[in-house]
GUVEX-783337 format. One line per 4 residues: their letters; for each residue x, y, z of C-alpha. Coordinates in Angstrom, 3 decimals, always signed. Each point is the difference from the previous one (the first is absolute). Last residue first. Layout:
a> X Y Z | ...
***
This chain:
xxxx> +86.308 +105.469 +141.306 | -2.814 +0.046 -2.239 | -1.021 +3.466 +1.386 | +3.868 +1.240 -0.898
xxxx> -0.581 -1.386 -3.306 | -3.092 +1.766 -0.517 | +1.453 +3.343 +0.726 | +2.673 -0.785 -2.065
xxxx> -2.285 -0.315 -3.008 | -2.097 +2.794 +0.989 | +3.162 +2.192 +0.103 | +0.661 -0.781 -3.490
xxxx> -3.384 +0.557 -1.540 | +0.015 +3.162 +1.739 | +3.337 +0.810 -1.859 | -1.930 -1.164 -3.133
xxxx> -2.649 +2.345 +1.048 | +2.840 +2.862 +0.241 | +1.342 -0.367 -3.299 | +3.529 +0.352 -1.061
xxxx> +1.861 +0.244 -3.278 | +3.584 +1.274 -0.613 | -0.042 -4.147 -1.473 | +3.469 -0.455 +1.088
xxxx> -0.307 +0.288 +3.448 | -0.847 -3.289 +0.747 | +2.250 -1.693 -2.485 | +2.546 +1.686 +1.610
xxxx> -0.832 -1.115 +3.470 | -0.559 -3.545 -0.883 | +3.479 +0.280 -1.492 | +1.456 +1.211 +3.325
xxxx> -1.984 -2.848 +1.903 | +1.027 -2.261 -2.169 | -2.841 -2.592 +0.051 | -0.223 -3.148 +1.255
xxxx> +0.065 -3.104 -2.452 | -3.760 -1.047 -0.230 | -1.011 -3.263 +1.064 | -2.429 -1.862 -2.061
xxxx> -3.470 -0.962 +0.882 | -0.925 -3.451 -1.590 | -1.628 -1.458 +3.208 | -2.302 +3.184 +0.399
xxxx> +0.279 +1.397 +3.032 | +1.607 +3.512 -1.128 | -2.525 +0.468 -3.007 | -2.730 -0.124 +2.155
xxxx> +1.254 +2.471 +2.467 | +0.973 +2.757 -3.021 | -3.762 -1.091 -0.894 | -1.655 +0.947 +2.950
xxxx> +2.318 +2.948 +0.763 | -1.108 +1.277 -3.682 | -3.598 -0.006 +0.568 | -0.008 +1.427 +3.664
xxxx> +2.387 +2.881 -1.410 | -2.550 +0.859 -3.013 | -3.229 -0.196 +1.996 | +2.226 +2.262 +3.059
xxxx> +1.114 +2.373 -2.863 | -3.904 +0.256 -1.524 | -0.801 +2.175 +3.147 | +1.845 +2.882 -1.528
xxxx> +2.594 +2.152 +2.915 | +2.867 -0.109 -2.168 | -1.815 +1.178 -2.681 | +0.123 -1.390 -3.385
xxxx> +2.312 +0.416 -2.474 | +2.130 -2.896 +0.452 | -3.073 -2.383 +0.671 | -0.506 -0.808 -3.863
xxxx> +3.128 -1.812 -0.041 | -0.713 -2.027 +3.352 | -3.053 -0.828 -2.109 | +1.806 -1.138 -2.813
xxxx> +2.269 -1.776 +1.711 | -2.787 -1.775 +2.559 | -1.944 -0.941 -3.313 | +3.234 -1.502 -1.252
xxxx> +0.641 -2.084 +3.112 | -3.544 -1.442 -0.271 | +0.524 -1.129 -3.801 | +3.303 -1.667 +1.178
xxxx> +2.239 +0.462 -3.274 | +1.639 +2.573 +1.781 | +1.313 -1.866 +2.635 | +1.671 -2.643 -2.217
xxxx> +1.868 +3.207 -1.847 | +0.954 +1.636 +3.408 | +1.007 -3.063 +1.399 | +2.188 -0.646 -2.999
xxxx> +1.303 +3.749 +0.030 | +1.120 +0.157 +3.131 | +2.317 -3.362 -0.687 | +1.238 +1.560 -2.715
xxxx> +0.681 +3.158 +2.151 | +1.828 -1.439 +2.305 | +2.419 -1.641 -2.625 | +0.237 +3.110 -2.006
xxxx> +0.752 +2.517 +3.365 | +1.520 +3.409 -1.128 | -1.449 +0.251 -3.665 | -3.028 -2.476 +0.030
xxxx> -1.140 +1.626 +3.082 | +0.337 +3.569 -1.047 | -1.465 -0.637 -3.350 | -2.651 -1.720 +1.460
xxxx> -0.977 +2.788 +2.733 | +0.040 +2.706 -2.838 | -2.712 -2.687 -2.246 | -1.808 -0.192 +3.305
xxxx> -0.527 +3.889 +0.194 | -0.656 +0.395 -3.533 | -2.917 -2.590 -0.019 | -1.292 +1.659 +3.256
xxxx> -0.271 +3.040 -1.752 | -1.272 -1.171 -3.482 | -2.750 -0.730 +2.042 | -1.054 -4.053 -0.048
xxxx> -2.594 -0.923 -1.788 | +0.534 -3.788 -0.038 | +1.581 +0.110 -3.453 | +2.308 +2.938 +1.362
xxxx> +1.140 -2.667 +2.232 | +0.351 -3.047 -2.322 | +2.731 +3.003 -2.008 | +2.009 +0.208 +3.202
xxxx> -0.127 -3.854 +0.259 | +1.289 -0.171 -4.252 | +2.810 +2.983 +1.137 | +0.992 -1.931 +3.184
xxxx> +0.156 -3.434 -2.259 | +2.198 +2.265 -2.697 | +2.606 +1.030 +2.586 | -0.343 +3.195 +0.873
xxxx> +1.685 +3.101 -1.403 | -0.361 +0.178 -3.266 | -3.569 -2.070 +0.067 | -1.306 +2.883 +1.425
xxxx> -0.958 +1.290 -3.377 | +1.152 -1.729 -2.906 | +0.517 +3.380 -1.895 | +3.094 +0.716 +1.785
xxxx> +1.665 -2.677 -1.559 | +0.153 +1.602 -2.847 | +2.713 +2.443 +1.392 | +1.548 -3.087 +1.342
xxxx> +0.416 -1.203 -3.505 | +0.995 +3.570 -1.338 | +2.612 -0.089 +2.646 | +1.377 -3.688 -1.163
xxxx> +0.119 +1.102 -3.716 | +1.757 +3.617 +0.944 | +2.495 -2.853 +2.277 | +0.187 -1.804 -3.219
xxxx> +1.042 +2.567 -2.441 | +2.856 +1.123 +2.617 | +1.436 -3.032 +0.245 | -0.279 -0.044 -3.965
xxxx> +1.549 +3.023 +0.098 | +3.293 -0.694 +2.197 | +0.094 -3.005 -2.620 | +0.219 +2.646 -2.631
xxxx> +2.193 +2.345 +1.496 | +2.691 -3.175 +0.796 | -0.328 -0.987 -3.291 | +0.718 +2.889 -1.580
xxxx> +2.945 +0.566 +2.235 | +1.207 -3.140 -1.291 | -0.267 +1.209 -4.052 | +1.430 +3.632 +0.826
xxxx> +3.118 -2.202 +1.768 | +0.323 -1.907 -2.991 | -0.396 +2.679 -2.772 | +2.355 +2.851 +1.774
xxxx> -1.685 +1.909 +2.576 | +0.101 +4.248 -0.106 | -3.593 +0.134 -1.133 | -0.772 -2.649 +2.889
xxxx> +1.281 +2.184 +2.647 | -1.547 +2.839 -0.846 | -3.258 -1.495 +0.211 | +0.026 -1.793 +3.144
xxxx> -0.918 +2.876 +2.384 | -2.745 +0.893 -2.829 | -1.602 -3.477 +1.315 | -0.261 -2.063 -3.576
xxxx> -4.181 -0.741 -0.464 | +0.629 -0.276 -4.160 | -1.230 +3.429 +0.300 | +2.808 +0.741 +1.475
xxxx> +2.127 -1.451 -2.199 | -1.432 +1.344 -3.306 | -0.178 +3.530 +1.543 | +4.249 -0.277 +0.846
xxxx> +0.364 -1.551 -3.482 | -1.743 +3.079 -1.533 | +1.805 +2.233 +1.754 | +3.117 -1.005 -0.897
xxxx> -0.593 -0.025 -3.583 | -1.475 +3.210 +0.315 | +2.786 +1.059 +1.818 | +2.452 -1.375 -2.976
xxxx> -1.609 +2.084 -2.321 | +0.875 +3.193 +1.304 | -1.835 +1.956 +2.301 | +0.522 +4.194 +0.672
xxxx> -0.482 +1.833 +3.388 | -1.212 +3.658 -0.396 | +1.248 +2.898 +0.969 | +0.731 +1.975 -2.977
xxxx> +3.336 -0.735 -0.424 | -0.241 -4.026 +0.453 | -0.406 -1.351 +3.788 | +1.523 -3.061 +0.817
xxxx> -1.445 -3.614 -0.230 | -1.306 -1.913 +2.721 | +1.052 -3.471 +0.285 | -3.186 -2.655 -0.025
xxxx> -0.404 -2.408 +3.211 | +1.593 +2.270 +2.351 | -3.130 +0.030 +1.895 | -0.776 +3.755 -0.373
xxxx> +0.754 -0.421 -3.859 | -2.342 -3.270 -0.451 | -2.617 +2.960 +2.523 | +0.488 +2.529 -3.275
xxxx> -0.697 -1.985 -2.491 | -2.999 -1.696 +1.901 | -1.383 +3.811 +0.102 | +0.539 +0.543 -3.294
xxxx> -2.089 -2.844 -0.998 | +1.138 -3.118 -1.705 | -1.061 -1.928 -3.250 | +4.065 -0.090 -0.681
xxxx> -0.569 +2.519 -3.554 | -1.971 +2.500 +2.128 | +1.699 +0.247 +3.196 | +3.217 +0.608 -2.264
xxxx> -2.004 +2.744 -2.278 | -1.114 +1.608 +3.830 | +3.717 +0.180 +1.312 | +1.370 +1.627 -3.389
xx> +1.368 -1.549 -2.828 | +3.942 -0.094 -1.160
***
C-alpha cells in the first residue's frame, strides 16, 4: 500500500493530476486507512500510468475511461478514430500557423497581390503612409463586396497611375491634406487635376466605369476616420467648376 505522493511519483504524475483523474472519475479513490490517510496498491499505479500514457498520447480525458474498459478491437477503432481526430487537428494548428505567417506579407493579406504591388508603386512615388493606408482600406472593401467592380477600378487605376502627370497630381493632392482650406495652392492643384480628369474622358480609349454603390462608396468614405478641410476645399472647387462648365 503507498501513499498519494509515492503513486504520483512512480506514474511521472503530480499530486495535483492525481487528484483531478479522481475528480473525473478517471482513477477510483481509495478509502481512508486508520490514520487518515488514503492508501495505493499496485494496481492504481498501473492504472494511472495507462491513464498518463493516453493522455499524453493526445486522448481527450472524456475518452479515457472508456478506452480502459474496451476490449482489444474496440480499444484498436477508437484509436483510430482519436488519431484521425488529431491529424484534423494537426492540420488546422498547420493552417493557423500559415496564416499567422501570413501576416508578415504586409497588405498583401488582404488585397489581392496586384493591389498590394500598386500600393507598394505608391509609396515608391512618395506617397504618405496615410494615403497608402487609406487606399489599401478602400481595396479591401471593394475587392470584398464588389470583385468585378473593383477589377475594373483597379485597371483604370493602374493605367492611370502610370501617367507621369497623374502621379504628380496624386502626390500633390497628397501633400494638400494638411494644408489649409483657405491655401492658394488648392485652386493650382484643382485647375491641374480638372484638366487632366477632362483629358482622360475624351480620349478614344476611355473606359466606362461601372457606377458605384452608393452604400459602399459611403463606407469606403468613412473608413479612413480621416478628414481634411483643404481636401474638402478641393472638393467644392471641383463642383464649383462643374457648375461654371455647365
Amino acid at each position: 500500500m503507498i501513499t498519494i505522493g509515492q503513486l504520483a511519483a512512480y506514474a511521472g504524475v503530480t499530486i495535483k493530476a492525481v487528484r483531478h483523474y479522481h475528480k473525473r472519475g478517471l482513477l477510483e479513490e481509495p478509502p481512508r486507512d486508520s490514520s487518515g490517510y488514503r492508501r495505493y496498491t499496485a494496481q492504481d499505479a498501473i492504472d494511472l500510468v495507462k491513464i498518463k500514457t493516453l493522455a499524453e498520447a493526445g486522448v481527450p480525458l472524456a475518452r479515457v475511461k472508456e478506452l480502459l474498459a474496451a476490449s482489444p478491437d474496440r480499444f484498436a477503432a477508437a484509436i483510430t478514430e482519436v488519431d484521425r481526430t488529431l491529424q484534423e487537428r494537426a492540420r488546422e494548428l498547420r493552417r493557423t500557423r500559415e496564416r499567422i505567417a501570413g501576416l508578415t506579407a504586409g497588405d498583401q493579406l488582404f488585397v489581392s497581390a496586384d493591389v498590394a504591388r500598386y500600393l507598394d508603386r505608391l509609396r515608391e512615388l512618395g506617397v504618405s503612409e496615410r494615403a497608402v493606408q487609406m487606399e489599401r482600406d478602400g481595396w479591401i472593401l471593394l475587392q470584398s463586396a464588389s470583385p468585378k467592380a473593383a477589377a475594373v477600378w483597379f485597371a483604370d487605376k493602374l493605367d492611370a497611375i502610370g501617367d507621369p502627370e497623374f502621379a504628380a497630381i496624386y502626390v500633390e493632392y497628397d501633400a494638400a491634406f494638411d494644408w489649409t482650406p483657405d491655401d492658394p495652392r488648392l485652386e493650382a492643384v484643382a485647375a491641374r487635376a480638372g484638366r487632366w480628369f477632362a483629358g482622360r474622358r475624351a480620349a478614344p480609349a476611355s473606359r466606362k466605369q461601372p457606377a458605384p454603390d452608393p452604400g459602399i462608396a459611403q463606407l469606403i468614405a468613412t473608413s479612413t476616420g480621416s478628414s481634411s478641410p483643404a481636401w474638402d476645399r478641393l472638393k467644392e472647387i471641383a463642383r464649383e467648376r462643374a457648375d461654371g462648365r455647365a
